[in-house]
C-alpha positions as CSV (number, residue, x, y, z in Angstrom):
1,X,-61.5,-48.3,-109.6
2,X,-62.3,-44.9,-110.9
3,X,-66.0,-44.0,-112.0
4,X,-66.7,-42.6,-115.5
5,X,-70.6,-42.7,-115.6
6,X,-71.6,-40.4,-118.8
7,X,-68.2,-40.8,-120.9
8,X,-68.8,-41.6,-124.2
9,X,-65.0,-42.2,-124.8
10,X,-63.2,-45.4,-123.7
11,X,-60.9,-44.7,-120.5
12,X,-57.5,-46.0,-120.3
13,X,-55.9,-46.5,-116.5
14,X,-52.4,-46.8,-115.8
15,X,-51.6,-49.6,-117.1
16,X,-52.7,-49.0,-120.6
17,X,-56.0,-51.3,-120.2
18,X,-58.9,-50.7,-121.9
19,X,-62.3,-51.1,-120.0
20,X,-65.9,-49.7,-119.5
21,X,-66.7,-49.5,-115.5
22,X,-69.5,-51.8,-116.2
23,X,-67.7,-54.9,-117.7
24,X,-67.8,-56.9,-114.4
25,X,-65.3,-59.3,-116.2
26,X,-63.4,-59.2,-118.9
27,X,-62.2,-61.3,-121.5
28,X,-58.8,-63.8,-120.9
29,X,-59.1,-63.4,-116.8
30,X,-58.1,-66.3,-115.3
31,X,-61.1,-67.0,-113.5
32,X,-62.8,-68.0,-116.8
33,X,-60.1,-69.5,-118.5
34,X,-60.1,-73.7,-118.0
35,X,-57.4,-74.8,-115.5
36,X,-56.3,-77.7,-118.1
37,X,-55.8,-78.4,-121.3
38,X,-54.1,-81.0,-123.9
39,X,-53.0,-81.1,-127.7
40,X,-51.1,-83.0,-129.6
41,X,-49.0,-81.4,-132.1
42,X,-47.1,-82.6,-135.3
43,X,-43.3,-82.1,-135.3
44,X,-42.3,-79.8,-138.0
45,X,-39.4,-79.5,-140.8
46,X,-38.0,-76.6,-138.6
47,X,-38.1,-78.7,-135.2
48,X,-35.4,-81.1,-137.1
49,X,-33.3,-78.5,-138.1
50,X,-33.0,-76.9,-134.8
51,X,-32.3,-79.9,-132.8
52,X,-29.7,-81.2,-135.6
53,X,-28.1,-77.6,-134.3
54,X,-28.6,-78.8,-130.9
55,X,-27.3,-82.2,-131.0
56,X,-23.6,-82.4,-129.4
57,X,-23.4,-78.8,-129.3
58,X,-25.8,-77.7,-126.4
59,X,-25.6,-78.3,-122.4
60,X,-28.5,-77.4,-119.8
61,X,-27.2,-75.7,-116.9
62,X,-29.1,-76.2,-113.0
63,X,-27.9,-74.1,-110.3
64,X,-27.0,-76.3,-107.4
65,X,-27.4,-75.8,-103.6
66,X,-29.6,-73.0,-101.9
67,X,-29.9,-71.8,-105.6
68,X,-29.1,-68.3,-105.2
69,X,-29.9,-65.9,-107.7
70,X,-27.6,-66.6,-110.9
71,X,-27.4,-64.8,-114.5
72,X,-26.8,-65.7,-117.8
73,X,-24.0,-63.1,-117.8
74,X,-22.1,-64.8,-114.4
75,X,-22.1,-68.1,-116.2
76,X,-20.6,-66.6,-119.7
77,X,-17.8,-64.7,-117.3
78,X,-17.5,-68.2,-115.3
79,X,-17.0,-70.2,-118.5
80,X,-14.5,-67.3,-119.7
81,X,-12.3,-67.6,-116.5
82,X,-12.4,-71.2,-115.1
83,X,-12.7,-72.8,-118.6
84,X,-10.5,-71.0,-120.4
85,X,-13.6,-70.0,-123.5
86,X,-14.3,-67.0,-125.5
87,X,-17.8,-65.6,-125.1
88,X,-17.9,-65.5,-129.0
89,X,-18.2,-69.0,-128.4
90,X,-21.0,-69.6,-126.5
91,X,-24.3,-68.5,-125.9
92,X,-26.0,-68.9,-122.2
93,X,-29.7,-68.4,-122.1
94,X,-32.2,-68.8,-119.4
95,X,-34.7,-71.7,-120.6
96,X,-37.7,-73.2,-119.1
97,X,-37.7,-75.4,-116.0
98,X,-36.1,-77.6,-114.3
99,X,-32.9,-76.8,-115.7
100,X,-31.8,-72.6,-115.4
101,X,-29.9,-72.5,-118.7
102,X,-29.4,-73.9,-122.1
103,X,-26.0,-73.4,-123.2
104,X,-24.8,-73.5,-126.6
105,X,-21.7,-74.3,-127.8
106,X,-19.5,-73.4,-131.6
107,X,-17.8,-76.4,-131.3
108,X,-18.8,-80.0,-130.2
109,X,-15.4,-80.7,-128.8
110,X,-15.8,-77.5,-126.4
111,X,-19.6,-78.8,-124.9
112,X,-17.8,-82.2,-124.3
113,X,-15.0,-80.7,-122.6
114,X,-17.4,-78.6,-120.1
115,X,-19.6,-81.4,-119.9
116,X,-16.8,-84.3,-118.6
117,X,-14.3,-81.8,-116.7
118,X,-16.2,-78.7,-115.5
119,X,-19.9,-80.2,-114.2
120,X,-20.9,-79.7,-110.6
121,X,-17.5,-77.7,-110.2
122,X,-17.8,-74.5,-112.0
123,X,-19.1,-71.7,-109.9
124,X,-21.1,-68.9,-110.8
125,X,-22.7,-66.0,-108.5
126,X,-21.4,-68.1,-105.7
127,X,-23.3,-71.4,-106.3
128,X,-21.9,-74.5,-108.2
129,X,-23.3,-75.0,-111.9
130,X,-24.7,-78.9,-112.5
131,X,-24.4,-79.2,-116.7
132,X,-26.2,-82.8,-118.5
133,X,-26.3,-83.0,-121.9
134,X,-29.1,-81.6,-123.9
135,X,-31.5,-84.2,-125.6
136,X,-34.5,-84.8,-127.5
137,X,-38.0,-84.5,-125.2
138,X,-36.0,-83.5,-122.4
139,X,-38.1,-81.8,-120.0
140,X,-41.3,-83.6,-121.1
141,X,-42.9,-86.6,-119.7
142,X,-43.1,-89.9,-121.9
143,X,-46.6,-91.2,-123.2
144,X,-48.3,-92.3,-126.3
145,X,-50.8,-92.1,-128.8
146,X,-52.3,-96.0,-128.8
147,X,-55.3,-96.2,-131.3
148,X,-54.6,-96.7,-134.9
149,X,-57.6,-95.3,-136.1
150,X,-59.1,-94.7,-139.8
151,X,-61.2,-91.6,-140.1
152,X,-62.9,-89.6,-143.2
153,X,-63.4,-86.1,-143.1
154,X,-66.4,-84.9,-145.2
155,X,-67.3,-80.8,-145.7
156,X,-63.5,-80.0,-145.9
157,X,-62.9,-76.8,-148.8
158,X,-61.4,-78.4,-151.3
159,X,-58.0,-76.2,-151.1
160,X,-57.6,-77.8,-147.9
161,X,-56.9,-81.2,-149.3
162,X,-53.3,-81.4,-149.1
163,X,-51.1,-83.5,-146.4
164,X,-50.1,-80.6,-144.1
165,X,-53.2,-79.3,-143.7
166,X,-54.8,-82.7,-142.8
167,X,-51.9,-83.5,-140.7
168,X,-53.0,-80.2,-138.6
169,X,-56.3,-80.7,-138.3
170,X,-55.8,-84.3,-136.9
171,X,-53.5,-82.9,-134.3
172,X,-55.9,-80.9,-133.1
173,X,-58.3,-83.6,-132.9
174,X,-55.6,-85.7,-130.1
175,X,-53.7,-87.8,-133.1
176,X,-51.1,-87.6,-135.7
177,X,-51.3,-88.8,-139.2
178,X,-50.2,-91.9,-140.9
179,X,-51.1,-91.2,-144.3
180,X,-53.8,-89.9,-146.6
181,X,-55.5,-92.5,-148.4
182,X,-55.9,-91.9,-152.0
183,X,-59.2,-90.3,-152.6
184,X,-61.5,-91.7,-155.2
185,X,-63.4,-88.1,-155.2
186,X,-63.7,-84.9,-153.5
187,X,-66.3,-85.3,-151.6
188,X,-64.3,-86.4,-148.5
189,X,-61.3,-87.6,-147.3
190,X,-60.1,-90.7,-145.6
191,X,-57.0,-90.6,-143.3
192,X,-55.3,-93.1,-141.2
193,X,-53.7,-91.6,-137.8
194,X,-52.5,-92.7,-134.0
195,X,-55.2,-91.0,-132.1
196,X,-54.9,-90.2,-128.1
197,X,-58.5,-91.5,-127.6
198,X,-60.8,-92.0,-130.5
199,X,-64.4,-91.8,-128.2
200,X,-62.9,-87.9,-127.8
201,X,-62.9,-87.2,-131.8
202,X,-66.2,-84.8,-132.1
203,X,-68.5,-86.4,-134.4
204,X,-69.0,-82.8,-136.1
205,X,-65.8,-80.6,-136.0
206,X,-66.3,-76.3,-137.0
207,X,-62.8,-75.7,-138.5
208,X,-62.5,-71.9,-138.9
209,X,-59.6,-70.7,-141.4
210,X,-58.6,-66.9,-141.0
211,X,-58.7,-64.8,-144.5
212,X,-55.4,-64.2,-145.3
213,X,-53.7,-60.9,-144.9
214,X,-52.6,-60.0,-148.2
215,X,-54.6,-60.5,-151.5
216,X,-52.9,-63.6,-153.9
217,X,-50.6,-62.5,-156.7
218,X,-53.3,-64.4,-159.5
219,X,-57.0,-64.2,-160.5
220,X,-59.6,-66.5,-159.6
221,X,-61.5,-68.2,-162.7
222,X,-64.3,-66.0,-162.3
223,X,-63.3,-62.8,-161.7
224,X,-60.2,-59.7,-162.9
225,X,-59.8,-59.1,-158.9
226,X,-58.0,-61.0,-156.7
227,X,-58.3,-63.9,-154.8
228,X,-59.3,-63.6,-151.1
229,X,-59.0,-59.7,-150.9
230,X,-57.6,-58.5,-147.4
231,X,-60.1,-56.9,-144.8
232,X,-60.5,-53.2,-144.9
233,X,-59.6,-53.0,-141.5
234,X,-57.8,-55.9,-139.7
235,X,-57.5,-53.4,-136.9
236,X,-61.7,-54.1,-135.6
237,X,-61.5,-57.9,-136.0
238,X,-59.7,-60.6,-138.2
239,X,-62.4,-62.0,-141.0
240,X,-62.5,-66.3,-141.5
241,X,-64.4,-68.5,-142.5
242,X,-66.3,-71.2,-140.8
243,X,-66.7,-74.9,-141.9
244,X,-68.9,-77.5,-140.8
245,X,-67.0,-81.2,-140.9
246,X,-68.7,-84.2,-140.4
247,X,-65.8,-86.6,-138.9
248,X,-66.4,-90.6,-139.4
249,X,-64.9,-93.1,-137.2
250,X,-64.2,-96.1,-139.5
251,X,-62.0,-98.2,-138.0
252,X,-60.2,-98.5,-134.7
253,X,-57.5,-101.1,-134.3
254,X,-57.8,-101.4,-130.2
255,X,-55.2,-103.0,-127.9
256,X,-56.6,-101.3,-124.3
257,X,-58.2,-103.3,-121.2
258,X,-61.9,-103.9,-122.6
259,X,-65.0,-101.7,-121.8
260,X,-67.7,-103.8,-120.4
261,X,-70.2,-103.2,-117.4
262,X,-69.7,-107.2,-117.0
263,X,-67.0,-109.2,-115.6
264,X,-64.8,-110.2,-118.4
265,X,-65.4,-114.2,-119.1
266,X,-61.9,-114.4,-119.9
267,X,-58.6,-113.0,-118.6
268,X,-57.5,-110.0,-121.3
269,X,-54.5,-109.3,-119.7
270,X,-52.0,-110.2,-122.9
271,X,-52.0,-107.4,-124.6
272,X,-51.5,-109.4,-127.9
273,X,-54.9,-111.4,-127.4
274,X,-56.5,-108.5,-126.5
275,X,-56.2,-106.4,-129.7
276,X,-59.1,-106.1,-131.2
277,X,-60.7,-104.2,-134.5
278,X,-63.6,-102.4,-134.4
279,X,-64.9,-101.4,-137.9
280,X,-68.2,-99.1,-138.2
281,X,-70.5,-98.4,-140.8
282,X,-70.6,-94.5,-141.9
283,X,-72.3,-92.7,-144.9
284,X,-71.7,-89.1,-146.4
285,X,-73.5,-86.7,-145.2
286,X,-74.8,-88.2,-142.4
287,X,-73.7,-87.7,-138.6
288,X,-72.6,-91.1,-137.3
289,X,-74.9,-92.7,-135.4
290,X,-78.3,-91.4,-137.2
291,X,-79.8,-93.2,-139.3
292,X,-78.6,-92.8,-142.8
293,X,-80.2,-90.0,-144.8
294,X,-81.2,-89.7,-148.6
295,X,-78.9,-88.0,-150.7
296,X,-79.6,-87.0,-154.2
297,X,-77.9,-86.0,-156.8
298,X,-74.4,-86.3,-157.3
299,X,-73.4,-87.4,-153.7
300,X,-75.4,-90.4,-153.8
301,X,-72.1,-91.9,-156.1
302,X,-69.7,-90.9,-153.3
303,X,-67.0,-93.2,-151.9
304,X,-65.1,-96.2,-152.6
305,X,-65.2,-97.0,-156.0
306,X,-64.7,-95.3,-159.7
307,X,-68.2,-93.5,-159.6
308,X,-67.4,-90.2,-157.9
309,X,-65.0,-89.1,-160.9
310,X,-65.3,-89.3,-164.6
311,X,-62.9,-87.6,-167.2
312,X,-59.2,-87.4,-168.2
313,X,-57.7,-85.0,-166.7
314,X,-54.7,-85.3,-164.4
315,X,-55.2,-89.1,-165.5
316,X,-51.1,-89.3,-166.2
């Protein structure tokens, strides 16, 4: 590496990476990145859609044999020839492992036709062409999410109590939500969700929501400019804001071998006598498993119960 001792400008090498000759490392290099990692994420209105397009109309493609080298292009002029389709028909696209190629289809009766007559006898780039069906999760490995859990979320802003924003924050957490219990204030909110493993859920969570990028279209109540104004300069760093949430475990319906340092006095292997229900106590504003703190003020009426609200509005 080239030496620039006394530049006050920020040299570039060839590959267009900015660095300083004494950053020993640098941000995002594998060594310091973690080897693992998990999440569990909520499917969305737009995951339906595309697999409705998907259904009956797709095929993956797996390159049989010493697997020679094989293009999208070879199979579109192999379909062509040997099946007798249009390329304005199909689409052939190299797609994550193990299969080589997802290939789309205009018409069901066409993917079906491939599928039964044409599987493990088209050849393409001299190698034979394997086609299965294309199906929901394929390429993943099954599991599950086994804890029925009830949680409350306390500290979150309040225009982040609405369902997909919830349903986000509890993916990120290992689970995926239930439902939103009816909240009988804003001081926090109670949500019932499949976790992955609920002794994993951070007792306090820092949620950080980005600014947005573009100012809102109305005022805010207090002010003639509008809300959330964009950064100056999005270019140096992107602005947020940071939110402390304090996240209570309520209730945990278990059905998993028990956790004792003991030998079991009896045999737990049926799942359905097993199951148990572990309920704990949590207050507001305190971290769960301290000992509960004084509130004053208006907090102290927080919870279950008709003392958190008062009035009639939205009362319809």
């Amino acid at each position: 590496m080239e030496q620039f001792e006394g530049e006050s400008w920020r040299p570039e090498n060839r590959k267009g990476s900015v660095f300083f000759p004494a950053e020993g490392w640098r941000r995002g290099e594998p060594e310091l990145r973690p080897e693992f990692g998990r999440c569990v994420l909520q499917r969305t209105p737009g995951m339906y859609r595309v697999e409705e397009k998907l259904r009956g109309r797709a095929l993956v493609g797996t390159v049989e044999g010493h697997r020679p080298p094989v293009s999208p292009a070879q199979v579109v002029a192999a379909l062509e020839l040997q099946c007798g389709l249009s390329r304005d028909h199909i689409m052939v696209e190299v797609c994550s492992p193990p299969a080589d190629f997802l290939v789309r289809f205009r018409s069901g009766e066409d993917c079906t036709r491939v599928l039964i007559y044409h599987s493990r006898k088209l050849t393409a780039g001299g190698a034979t062409i394997q086609f299965t069906r294309w199906r929901h999760g394929m390429g993943g490995e099954a599991s599950s999410l086994k804890f029925l859990t009830r949680l409350s979320l306390d500290g979150l802003p309040q225009e982040a109590w609405e369902v997909e924003f919830v349903g986000k924050l509890v993916s990120s957490l290992g689970g995926d939500l239930v439902k939103m219990v009816k909240p009988t204030d804003r001081c926090f909110i109670i949500v019932e969700a499949w976790m992955k493993n609920p002794n994993k859920v951070p007792k306090l969570y820092e949620v950080e929501l980005p600014e947005p990028d573009l100012p809102q279209d109305y005022p805010s109540s207090d002010s003639d400019g509008p809300i959330s104004p964009p950064c100056s300069d999005l270019t140096l760093e992107k602005p947020t804001f940071l939110h402390f949430v304090k996240i209570h475990i309520l209730k945990v319906i278990d059905r998993s071998p028990i956790i004792t340092e003991l030998p079991p006095a009896y045999d737990y292997d049926d799942e359905a006598e097993s199951a148990r229900c572990h309920t704990f106590s949590c207050y507001p504003g305190t971290i769960d498993g301290a000992e509960r703190a004084y509130i004053g003020g208006g907090h102290g009426f927080a919870g279950p119960g008709t003392d958190g609200r008062a009035g009639g509005l939205f009362k319809m």
